[in-house]
Structures are given as C-alpha cells and as structure tokens.
KELUMBA-220314 format. One record per residue: residue in one letter; x, y, z of N, C-alpha, C in turn. Coordinates in steps of 0.2 Angstrom, whole numbers, padded with zeros to 4 digits, always signed. Layout:
BEGIN
AXYZXYZXYZ
...
***
This chain:
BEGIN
X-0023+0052+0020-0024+0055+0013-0030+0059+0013
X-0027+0066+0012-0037+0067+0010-0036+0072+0002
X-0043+0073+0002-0044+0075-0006-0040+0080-0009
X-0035+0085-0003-0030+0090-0008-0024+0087-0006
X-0023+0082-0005-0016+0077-0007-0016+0075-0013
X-0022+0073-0017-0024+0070-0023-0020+0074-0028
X-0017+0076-0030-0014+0080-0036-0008+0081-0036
X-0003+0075-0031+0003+0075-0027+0003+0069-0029
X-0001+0066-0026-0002+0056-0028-0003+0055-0034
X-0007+0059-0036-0007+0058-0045+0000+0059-0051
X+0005+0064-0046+0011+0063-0048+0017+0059-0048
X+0015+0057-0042+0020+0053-0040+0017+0045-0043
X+0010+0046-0043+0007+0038-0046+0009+0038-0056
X+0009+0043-0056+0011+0042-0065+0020+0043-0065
X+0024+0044-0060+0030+0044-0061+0033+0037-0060
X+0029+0033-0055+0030+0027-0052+0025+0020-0057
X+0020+0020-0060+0017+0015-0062+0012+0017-0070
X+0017+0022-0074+0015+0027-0080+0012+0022-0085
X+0011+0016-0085+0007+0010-0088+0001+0011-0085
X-0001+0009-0078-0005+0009-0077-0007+0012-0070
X-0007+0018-0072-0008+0023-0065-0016+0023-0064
X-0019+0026-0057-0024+0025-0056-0025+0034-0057
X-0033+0033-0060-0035+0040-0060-0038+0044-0054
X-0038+0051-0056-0042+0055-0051-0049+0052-0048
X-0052+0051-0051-0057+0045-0051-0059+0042-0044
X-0052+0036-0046-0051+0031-0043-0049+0034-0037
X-0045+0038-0035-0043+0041-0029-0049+0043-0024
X-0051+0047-0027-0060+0050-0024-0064+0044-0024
X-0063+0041-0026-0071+0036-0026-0066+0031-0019
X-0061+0028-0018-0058+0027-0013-0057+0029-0006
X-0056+0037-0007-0057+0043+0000-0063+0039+0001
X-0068+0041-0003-0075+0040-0003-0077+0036+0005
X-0073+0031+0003-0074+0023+0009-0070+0025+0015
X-0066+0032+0017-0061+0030+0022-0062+0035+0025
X-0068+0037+0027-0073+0041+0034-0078+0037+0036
X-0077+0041+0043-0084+0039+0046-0085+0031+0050
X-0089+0029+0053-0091+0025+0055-0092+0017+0052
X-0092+0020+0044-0094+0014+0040-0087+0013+0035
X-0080+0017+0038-0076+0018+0036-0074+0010+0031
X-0070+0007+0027-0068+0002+0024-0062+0002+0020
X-0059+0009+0020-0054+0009+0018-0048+0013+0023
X-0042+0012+0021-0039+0019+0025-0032+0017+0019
X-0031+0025+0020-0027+0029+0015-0021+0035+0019
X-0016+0034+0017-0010+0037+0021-0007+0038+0016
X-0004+0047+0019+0003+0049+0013+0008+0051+0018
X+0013+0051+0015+0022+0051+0019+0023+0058+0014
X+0025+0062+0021+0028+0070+0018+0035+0073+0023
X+0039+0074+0017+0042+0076+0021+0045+0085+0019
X+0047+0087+0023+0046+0097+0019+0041+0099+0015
X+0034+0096+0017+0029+0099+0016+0030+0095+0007
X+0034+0090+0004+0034+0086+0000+0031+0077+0002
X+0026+0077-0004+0025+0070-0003+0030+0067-0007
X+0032+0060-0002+0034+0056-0004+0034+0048-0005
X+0027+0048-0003+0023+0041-0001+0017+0043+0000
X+0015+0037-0003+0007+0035-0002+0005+0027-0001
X+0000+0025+0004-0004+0020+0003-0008+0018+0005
X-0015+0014+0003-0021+0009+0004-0022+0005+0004
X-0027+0002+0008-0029-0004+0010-0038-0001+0011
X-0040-0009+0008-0047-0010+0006-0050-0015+0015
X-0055-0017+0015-0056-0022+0022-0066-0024+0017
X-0063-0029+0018-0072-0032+0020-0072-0038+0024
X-0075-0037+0029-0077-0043+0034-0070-0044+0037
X-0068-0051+0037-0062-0051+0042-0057-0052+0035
X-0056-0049+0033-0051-0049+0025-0050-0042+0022
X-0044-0040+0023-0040-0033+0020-0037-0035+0012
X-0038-0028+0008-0033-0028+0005-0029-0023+0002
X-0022-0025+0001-0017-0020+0002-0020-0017-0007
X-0021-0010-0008-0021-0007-0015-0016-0002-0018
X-0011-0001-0013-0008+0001-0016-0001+0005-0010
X+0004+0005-0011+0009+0008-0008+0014+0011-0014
X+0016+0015-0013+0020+0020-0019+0025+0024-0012
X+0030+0025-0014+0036+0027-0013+0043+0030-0019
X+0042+0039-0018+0046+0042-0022+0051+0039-0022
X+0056+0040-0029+0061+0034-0032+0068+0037-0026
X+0070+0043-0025+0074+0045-0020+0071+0041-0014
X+0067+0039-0011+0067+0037-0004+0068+0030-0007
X+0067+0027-0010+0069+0020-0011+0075+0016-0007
X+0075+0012-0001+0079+0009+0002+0080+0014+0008
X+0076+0019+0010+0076+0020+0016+0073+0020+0023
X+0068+0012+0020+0063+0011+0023+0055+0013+0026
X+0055+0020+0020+0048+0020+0020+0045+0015+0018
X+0045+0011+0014+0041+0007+0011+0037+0004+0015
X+0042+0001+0020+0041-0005+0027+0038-0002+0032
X+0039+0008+0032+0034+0011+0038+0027+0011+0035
X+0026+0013+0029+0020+0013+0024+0017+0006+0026
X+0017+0001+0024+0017-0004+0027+0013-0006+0033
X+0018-0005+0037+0017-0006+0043+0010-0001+0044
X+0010+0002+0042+0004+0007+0045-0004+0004+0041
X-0003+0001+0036-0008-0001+0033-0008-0008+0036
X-0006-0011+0040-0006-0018+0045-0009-0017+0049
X-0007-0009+0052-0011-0008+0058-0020-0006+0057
X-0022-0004+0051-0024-0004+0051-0030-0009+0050
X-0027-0015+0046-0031-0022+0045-0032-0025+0053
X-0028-0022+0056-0031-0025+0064-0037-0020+0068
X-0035-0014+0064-0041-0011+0069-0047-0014+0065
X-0049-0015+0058-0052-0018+0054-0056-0023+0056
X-0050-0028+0060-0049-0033+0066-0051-0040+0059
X-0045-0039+0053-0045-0043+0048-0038-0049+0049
X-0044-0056+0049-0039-0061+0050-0033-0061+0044
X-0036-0060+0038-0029-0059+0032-0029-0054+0028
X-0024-0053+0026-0022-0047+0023-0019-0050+0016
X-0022-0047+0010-0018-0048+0005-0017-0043+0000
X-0013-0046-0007-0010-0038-0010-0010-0043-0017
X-0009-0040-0022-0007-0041-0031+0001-0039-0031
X+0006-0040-0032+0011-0036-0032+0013-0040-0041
X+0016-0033-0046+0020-0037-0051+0025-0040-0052
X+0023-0045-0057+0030-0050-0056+0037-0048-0057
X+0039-0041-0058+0044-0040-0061+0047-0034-0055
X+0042-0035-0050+0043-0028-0046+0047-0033-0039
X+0052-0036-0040+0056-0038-0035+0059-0036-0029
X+0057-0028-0027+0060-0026-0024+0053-0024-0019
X+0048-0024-0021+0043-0027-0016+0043-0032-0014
X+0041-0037-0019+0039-0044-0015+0047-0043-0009
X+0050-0042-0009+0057-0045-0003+0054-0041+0002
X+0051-0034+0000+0048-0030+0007+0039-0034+0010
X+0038-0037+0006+0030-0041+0007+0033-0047+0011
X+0036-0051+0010+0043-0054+0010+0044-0056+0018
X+0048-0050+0019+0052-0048+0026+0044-0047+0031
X+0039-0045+0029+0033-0044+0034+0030-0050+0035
X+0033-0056+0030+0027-0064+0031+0024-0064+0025
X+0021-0061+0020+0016-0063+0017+0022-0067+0012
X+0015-0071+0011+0017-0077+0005+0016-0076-0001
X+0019-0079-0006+0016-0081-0013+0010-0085-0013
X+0005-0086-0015+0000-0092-0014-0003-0091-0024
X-0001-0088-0028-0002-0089-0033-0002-0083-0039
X-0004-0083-0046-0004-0077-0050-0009-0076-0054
X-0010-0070-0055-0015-0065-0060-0013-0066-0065
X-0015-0069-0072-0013-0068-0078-0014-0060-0082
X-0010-0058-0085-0012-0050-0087-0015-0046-0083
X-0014-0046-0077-0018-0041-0071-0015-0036-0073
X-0010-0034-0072-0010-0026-0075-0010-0024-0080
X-0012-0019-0084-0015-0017-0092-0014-0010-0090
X-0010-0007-0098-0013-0012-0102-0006-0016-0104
X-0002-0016-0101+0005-0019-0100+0006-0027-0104
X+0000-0029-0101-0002-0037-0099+0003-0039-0095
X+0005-0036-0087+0010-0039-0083+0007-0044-0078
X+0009-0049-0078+0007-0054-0071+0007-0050-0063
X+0002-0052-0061+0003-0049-0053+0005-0056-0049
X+0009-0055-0045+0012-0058-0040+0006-0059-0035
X+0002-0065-0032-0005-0063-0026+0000-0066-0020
X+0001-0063-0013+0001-0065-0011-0001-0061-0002
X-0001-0068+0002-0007-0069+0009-0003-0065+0015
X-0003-0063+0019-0002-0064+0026-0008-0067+0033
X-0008-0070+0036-0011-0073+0039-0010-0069+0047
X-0013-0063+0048-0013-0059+0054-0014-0060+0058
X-0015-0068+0061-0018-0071+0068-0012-0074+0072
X-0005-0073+0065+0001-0076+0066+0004-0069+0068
X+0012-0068+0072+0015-0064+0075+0018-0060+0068
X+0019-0065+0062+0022-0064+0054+0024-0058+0053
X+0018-0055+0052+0020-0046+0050+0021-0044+0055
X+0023-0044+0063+0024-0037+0066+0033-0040+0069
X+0036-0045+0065+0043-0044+0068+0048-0044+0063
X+0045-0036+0060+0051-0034+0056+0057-0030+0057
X+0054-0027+0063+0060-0024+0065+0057-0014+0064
X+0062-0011+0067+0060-0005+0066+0060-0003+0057
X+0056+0002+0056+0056+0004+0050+0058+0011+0048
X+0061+0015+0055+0058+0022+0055+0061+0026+0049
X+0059+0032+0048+0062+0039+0040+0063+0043+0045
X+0068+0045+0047+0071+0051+0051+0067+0056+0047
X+0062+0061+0050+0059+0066+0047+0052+0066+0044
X+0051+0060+0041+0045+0058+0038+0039+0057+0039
X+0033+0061+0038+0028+0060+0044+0024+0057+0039
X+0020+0052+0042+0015+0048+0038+0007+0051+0042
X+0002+0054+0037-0003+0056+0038-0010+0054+0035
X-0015+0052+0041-0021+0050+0037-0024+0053+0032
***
C-alpha cells in the first residue's frame, strides 16, 4: 500500500466497516511505520483491473505481530482473497521473524473467524465494547508461528489479482 492507494482504501473501508472505519489519518500515520530499515509495519492492497479490491495490515513489535486490518470488496467474498491477503501478512510476521501473531476480530463477523480458523489462530479470549461506537465485542485471538499452524492452508490463489506492497 502506498499513500495514493489511500482514497481507494477509504472507500472500501467505509463500505465494509461504516461504524467504525479508520480515518485518513490513521492510514498515513500507519504508511508512516512501513519503510525503511526501521520499517514495523507492512501494508498490502489486492487490485484487480487497475480496481482495488483488498487491503491489509499488520503492526510487529519485538517477536509479536499484529494483524490491523484485512478488508476484502463484498464481490470477492469467498474467493479466497481473504486467505491470499492473509497469507501475505504471515509472511510478513516471519520476516519480522515474530513468534506470534495476533488479531481483534468481531464477535458477529463469523465469516473471518472460520478464515483466522482454517490458518490456526485460536480464540484465547474478548474485548468488551472494542469496536465503537457500536459497542461490538472483538473476538482476540493467537496464532503461535513457531508451529507449522498457519502455513497448511492450502493454496489460496485469485486468478487475476495482484497483491501490492
């Protein structure tokens, strides 16, 4: 993702999460962390015809990632983007070289957790009111990246779909 992707993201993030979308802001202050040498974040968008259709982040400090965010236009939904997105932000908690990986998912959003799910991460517990201003519970839950867990999910590939830093 870089900074003239933002205004794509921004669409897709108030078409996908309109309670609690993340602002311009947020996005730039997060690029901010994902150059360079002291790099701590990495950020990737999925386009296809020159249309975005995905985006996602992950945060690293020390040997511990966290997932901030995946989104996936509502037409690609069960095409397996989600899982290629994914997969890309695992790879990245390895270059990181993070023993685990974790994420917030909401309670009502069952069609991640089954994709969080299928890669190993666990439930280990909940966020009361974490998403706002909603007040929705976040699902927390772990993967433990020293285990084989997340990388035998199988292929995930989107005929066409390019995933870009």
């Amino acid at each position: 993702m870089r900074w003239w992707d933002i205004d794509a993201v921004l669409g897709l993030e108030k078409d996908l999460f309109p309670e609690d979308a993340w602002s311009r802001g947020m996005f730039w202050s997060e690029l901010a962390h994902s150059r360079g040498p002291e790099a701590t974040r990495h950020y990737v968008v999925a386009e296809e015809d020159e249309r975005l259709v995905g985006y996602a982040g992950l945060a690293s400090a020390g040997d511990l990632a966290d997932i901030q965010t995946i989104a996936v236009a509502r037409d690609y939904w069960g095409t397996g983007l989600g899982g290629r997105l994914l997969t890309e932000l695992l790879r990245a908690a390895s270059v990181f070289e993070c023993a685990e990986v974790m994420l917030e998912c909401r309670v009502d959003n069952v069609r991640a957790q089954k994709l969080y799910e299928r890669y190993g991460f666990e439930a280990i517990g909940f966020r009361r009111g974490y998403y706002q201003p909603g007040n929705v519970d976040a699902l927390v839950m772990r993967l433990d990246t020293k285990s084989d867990s997340g990388s035998a999910a199988g292929s995930t590939s989107v005929q066409g779909t390019e995933i870009n830093d």
